[in-house]
C-alpha positions in Angstrom: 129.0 -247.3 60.5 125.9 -247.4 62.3 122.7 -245.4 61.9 122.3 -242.3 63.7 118.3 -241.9 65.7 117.8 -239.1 63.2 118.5 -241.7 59.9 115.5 -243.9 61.4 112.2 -244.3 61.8 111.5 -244.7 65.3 107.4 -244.1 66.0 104.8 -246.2 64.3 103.2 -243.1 63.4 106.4 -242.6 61.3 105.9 -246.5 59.8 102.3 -246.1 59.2 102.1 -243.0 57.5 105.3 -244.3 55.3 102.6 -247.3 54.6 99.3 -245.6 53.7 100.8 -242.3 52.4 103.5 -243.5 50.2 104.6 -245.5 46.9 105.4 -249.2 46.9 108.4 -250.7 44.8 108.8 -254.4 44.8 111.8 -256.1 44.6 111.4 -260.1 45.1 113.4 -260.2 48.5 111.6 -257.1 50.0 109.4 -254.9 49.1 111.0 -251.0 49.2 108.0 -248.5 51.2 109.0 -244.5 50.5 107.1 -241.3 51.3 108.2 -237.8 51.3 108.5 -235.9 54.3 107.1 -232.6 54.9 108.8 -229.5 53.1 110.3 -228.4 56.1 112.4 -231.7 56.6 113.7 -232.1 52.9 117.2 -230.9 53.5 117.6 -233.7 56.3 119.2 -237.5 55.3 116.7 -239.6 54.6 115.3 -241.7 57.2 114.6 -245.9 57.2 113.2 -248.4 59.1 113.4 -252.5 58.6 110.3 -254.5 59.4 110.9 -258.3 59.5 107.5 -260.5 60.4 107.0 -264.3 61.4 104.5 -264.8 58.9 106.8 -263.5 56.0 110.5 -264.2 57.3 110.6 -267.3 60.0 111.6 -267.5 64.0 113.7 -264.8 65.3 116.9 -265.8 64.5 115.8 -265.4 60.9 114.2 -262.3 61.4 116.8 -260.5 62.7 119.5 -261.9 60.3 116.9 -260.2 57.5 116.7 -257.3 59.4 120.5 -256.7 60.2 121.1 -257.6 56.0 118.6 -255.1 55.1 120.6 -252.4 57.3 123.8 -253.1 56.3 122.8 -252.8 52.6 121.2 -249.5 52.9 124.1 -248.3 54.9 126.4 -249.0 52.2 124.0 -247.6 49.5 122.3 -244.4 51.4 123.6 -242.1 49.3 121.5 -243.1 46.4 118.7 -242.4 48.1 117.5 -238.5 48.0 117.3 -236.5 51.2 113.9 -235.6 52.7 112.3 -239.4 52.4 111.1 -242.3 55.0 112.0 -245.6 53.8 110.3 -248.7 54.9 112.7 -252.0 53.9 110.1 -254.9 54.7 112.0 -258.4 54.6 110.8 -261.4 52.7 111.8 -265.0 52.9 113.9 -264.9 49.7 115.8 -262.1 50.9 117.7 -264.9 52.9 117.8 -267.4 50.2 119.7 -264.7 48.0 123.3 -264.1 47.9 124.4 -261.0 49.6 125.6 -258.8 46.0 122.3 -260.0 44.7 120.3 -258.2 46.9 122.6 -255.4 47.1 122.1 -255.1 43.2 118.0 -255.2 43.7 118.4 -251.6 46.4 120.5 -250.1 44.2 118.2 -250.7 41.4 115.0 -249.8 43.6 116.9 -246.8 44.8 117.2 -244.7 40.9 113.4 -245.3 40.7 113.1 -242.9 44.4 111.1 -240.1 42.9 109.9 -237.6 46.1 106.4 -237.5 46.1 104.5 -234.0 46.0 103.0 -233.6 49.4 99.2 -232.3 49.0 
């Protein structure tokens, strides 16, 4: 199942204001970046984008392995997190030294401490 354009974060508008507006969660292999959306989008899916740098993760071929695992774990989990938020998933190097359930284990965990935030 692939992500539809309106289940990601496409502008880096989107990605900065997920960055300076919202709350941080860390979870060893990534660090889990969440902001409510306005109240007018609330009802819609929420809405995530992967960020994978050379500094943190390696060359591209590591990268993009972090990126595509990151994906594929928030498609299989996205129903634990509640409508109406941006997600930002950015990879660490340990996400690839981890085994696949482990890190599935970490999101899921991450994703019951989602509170939406109250927008000011």
């Amino acid at each position: 199942m692939n992500l539809r354009a309106g289940q990601r974060l496409r502008r880096n508008d989107d990605f900065r204001a997920v960055r300076e507006q919202g709350r941080r969660l860390d979870c060893g292999a990534f660090l889990l970046t969440w902001r409510t959306r306005p109240a007018e989008s609330t009802a819609t899916p929420a809405r995530v984008g992967v960020v994978a740098s050379r500094a943190a993760v390696g060359d591209a071929v590591h990268r993009n392995r972090a990126k595509r695992r990151l994906r594929e774990i928030y498609r299989k989990h996205q129903a634990l997190v509640p409508p109406g938020l941006d997600l930002v998933l950015t990879a660490r190097a340990a996400l690839l030294r981890l085994e696949f359930p482990e890190v599935e284990q970490r999101f899921a965990q991450a994703c019951r401490k989602l509170t939406p935030l109250k927008n000011d």
